[in-house]
LUMGUPA-953378 format. One line per field, with one value per residue (C-alpha): x, y, z; residue number from 1; residue in three letters. Coordinates in steps of 0.25 Angstrom, whole numbers, m for minus. Layout:
% residues N
u X;...
v Y;...
w Z;...
n NUM;...
res ALA;...
//
This chain:
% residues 296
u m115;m130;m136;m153;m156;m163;m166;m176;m189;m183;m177;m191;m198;m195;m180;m184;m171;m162;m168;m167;m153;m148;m153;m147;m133;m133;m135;m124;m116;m119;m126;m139;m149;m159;m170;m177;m191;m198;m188;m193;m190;m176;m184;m176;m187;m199;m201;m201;m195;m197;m183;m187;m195;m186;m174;m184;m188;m172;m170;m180;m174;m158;m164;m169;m156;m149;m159;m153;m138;m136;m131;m141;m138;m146;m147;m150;m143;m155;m158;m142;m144;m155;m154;m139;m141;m152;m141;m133;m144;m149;m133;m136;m141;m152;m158;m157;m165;m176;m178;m176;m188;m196;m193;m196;m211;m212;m208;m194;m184;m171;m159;m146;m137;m126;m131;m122;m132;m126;m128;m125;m114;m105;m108;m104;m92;m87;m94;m93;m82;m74;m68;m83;m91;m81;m81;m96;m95;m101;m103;m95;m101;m89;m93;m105;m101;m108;m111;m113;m124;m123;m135;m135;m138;m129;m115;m123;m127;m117;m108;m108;m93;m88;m89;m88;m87;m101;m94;m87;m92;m85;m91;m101;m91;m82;m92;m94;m79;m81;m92;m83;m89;m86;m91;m92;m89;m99;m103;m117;m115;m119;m129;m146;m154;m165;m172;m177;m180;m196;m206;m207;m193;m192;m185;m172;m172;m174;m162;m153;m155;m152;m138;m133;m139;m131;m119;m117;m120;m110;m99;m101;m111;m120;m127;m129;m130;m134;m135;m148;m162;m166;m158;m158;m175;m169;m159;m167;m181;m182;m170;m180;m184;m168;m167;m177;m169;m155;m165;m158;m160;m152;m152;m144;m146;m146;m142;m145;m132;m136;m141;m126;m119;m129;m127;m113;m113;m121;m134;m144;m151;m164;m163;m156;m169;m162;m175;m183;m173;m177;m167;m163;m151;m150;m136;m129;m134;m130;m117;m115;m120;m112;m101;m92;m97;m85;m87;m91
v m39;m44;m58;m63;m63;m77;m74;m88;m88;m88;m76;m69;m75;m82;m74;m62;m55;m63;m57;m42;m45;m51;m38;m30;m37;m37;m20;m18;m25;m21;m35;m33;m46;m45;m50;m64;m61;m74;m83;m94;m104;m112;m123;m125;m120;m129;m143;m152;m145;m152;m153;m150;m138;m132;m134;m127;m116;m116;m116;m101;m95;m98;m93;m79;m76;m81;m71;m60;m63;m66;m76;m79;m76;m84;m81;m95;m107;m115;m107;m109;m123;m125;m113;m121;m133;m129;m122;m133;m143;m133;m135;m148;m143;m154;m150;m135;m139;m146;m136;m124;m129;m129;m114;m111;m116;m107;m97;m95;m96;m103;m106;m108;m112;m107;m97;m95;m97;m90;m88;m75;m80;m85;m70;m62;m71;m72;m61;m48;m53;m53;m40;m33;m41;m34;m21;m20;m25;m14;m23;m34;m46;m46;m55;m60;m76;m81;m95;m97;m109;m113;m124;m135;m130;m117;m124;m137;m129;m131;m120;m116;m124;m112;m102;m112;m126;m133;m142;m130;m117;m107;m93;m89;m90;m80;m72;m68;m66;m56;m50;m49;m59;m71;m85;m96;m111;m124;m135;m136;m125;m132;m142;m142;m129;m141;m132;m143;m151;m155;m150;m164;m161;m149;m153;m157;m143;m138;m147;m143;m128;m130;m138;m127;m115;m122;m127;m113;m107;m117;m113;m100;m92;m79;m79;m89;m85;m92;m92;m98;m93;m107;m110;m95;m100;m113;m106;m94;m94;m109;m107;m107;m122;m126;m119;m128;m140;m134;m132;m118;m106;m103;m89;m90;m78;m83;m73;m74;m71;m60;m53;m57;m50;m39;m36;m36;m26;m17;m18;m15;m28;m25;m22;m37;m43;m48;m46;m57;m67;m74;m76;m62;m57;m43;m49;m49;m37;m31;m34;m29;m16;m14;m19;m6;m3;m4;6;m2
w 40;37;39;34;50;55;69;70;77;92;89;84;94;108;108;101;109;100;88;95;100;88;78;91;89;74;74;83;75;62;56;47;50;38;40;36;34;34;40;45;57;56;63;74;83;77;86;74;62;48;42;27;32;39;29;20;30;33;18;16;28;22;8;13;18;7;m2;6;2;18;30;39;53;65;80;83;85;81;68;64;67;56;47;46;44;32;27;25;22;9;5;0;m15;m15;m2;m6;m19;m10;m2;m11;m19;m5;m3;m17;m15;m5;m12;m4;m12;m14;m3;m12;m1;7;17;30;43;54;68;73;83;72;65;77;79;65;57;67;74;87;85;81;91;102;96;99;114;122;135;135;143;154;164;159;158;145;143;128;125;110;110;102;88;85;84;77;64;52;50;62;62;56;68;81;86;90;100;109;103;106;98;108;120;109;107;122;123;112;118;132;140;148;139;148;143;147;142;137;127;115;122;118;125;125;116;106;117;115;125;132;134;142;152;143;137;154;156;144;147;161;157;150;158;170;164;159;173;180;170;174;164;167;154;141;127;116;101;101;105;107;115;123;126;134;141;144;143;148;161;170;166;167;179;185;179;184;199;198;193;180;178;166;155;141;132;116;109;104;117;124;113;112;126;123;112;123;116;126;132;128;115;116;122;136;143;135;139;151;159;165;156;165;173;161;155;169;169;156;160;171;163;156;141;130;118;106
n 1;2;3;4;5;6;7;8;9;10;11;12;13;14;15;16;17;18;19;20;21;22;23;24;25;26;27;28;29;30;31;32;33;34;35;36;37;38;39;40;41;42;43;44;45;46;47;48;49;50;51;52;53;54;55;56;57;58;59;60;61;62;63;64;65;66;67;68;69;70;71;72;73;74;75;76;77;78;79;80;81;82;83;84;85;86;87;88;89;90;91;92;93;94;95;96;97;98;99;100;101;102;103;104;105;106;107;108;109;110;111;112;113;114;115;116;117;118;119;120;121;122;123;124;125;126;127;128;129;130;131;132;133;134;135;136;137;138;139;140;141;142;143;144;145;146;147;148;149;150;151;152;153;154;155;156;157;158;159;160;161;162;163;164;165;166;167;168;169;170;171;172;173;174;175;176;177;178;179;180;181;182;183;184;185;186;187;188;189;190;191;192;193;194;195;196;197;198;199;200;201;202;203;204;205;206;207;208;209;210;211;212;213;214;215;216;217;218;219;220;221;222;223;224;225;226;227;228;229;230;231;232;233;234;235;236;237;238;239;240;241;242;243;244;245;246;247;248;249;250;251;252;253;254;255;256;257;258;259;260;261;262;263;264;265;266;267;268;269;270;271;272;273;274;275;276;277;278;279;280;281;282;283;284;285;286;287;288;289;290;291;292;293;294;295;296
res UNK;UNK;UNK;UNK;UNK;UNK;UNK;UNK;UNK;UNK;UNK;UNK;UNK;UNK;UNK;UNK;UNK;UNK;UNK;UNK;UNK;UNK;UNK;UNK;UNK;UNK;UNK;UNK;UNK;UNK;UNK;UNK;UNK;UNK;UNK;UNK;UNK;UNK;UNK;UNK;UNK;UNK;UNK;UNK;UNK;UNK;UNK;UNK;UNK;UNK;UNK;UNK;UNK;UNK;UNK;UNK;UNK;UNK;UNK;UNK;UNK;UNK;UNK;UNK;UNK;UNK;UNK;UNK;UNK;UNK;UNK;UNK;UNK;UNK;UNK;UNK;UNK;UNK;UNK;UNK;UNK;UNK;UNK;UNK;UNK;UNK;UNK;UNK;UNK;UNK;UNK;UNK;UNK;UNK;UNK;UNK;UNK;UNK;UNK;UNK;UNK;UNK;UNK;UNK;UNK;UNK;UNK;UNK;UNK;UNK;UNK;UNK;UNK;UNK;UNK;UNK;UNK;UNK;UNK;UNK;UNK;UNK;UNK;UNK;UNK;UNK;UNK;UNK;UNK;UNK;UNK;UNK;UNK;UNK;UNK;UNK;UNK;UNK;UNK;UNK;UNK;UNK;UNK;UNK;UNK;UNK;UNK;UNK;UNK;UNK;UNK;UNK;UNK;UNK;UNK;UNK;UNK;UNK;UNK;UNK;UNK;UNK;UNK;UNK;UNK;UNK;UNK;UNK;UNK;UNK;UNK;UNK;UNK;UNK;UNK;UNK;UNK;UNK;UNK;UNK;UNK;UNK;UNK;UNK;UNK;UNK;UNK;UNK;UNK;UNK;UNK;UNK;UNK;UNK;UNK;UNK;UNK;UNK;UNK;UNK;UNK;UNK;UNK;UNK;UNK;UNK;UNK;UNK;UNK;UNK;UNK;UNK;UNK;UNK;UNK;UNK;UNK;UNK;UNK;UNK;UNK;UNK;UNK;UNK;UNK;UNK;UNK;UNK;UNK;UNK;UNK;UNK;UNK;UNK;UNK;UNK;UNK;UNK;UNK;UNK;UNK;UNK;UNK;UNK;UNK;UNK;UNK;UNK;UNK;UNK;UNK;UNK;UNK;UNK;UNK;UNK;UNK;UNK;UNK;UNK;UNK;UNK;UNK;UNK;UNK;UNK;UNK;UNK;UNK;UNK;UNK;UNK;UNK;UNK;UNK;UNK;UNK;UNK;UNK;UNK;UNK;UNK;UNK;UNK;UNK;UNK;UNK;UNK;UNK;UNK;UNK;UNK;UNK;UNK;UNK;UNK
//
């Protein structure tokens, strides 16, 4: 199985522990991420994108891939959200032409349609499988309680019809039953991180983090995990803000999806990058320690 790799900017940068788990994840399970060398932001994370700009620098990012023959996976829900949606914008043979003639003055080629963007969630679910996924559990997740947050983007990105339903989503919490843990249920999966919110504005994202961290924990949830990095910075790297808001502390770790089912396969946590999350993860990584190993 091989995939033209688009890990987005977050990834490289501010979550860097996505990336390292992600390539951890693939090895384990046999999956080849070639490389993109010179991919360039989906624009998801620029304050003020310029949509012609962005479809072009969407269009180069779809055409590298297509040049190797090969679907292009994302680990974001915000890079599946726009590399989609230029996916299906550059189906339209007039649009395609328009911007094909951009890339070409750049000396970047040509995008001639019909590349499959896919997030790594709908791979493991429908690519490797229930039956391989279980066969590499090595700790299952037991008691761990695992809320799932989707955001607001993932489910909304077209195609994505074809492996869940945006308005009660169902693969993540399947993908932890797989992986042997507990999926808790609550409303507020697929609600805004606050992510976009501006900075004038930083109270709304302090209040929509804090919905979700504490309508997660009410429902009974020890841990989160989400599909996208953007919405793992909120929830993590910001809590202390939401806690503030919630006037309690949270506490809540938020694992990226790669790390929860790394941990799962057994991987050793610092190879997944738990310690540069911010919120402590070393609960969960103990229980699963103390937990019994199963052979792979």
């Amino acid at each position: 199985m091989k995939f033209a790799y688009f890990p987005g900017c977050v990834a490289r940068d501010r979550c860097r522990e996505l990336d390292d788990a992600t390539r951890e994840v693939a090895k384990d399970l046999g999956i080849e991420l070639v490389e993109l060398n010179g991919a360039v932001c989906c624009g998801g994370d620029l304050p003020e994108p310029d949509p012609e700009a962005t479809l072009a620098a969407n269009a180069r990012n779809l055409a590298m891939a297509q040049a190797k023959g090969l679907d292009l996976l994302t680990v974001c829900g915000t890079c599946q959200f726009h590399l989609s949606l230029a996916a299906r914008a550059l189906e339209d043979p007039a649009t395609r032409e328009r911007v094909n003639r951009i890339l070409e003055r750049s000396g970047h080629g040509r995008y001639e349609g019909g590349l499959r963007v896919r997030h790594l969630l709908e791979v493991l679910l429908q690519e490797v499988g229930e039956r391989k996924l279980a066969a590499h559990v090595r700790r299952p997740l037991g008691e761990v309680a695992v809320g799932a947050f989707y955001g607001c983007r993932i489910l909304r990105a077209p195609g994505t019809e074809t492996f869940d339903t945006p308005t009660d989503p169902t693969s993540i919490e399947r993908l932890v039953t797989i992986l042997g843990g507990n999926p808790v249920r609550y409303n507020g999966r697929t609600a805004c991180c606050g992510f976009d919110a501006p900075d004038t504005s930083r109270n709304l994202t302090s209040r929509l983090s804090a919905s979700a961290l504490m309508r997660a924990k009410d429902a009974g949830a020890t841990t989160l995990a989400t599909p996208c990095p953007l919405c793992h910075l909120v929830l993590d790297a910001h809590q202390r803000d939401a806690s503030k808001v919630a006037g309690e502390r949270i506490g809540m770790p938020v694992l990226h999806l790669s790390q929860l089912v790394g941990l799962a396969f057994g991987i050793d946590p610092d190879r997944l990058g738990v310690r540069r999350n911010t919120v402590s993860v070393a609960r969960v990584v103990r229980k699963l320690e103390d937990a019994e190993v199963v052979k792979a």
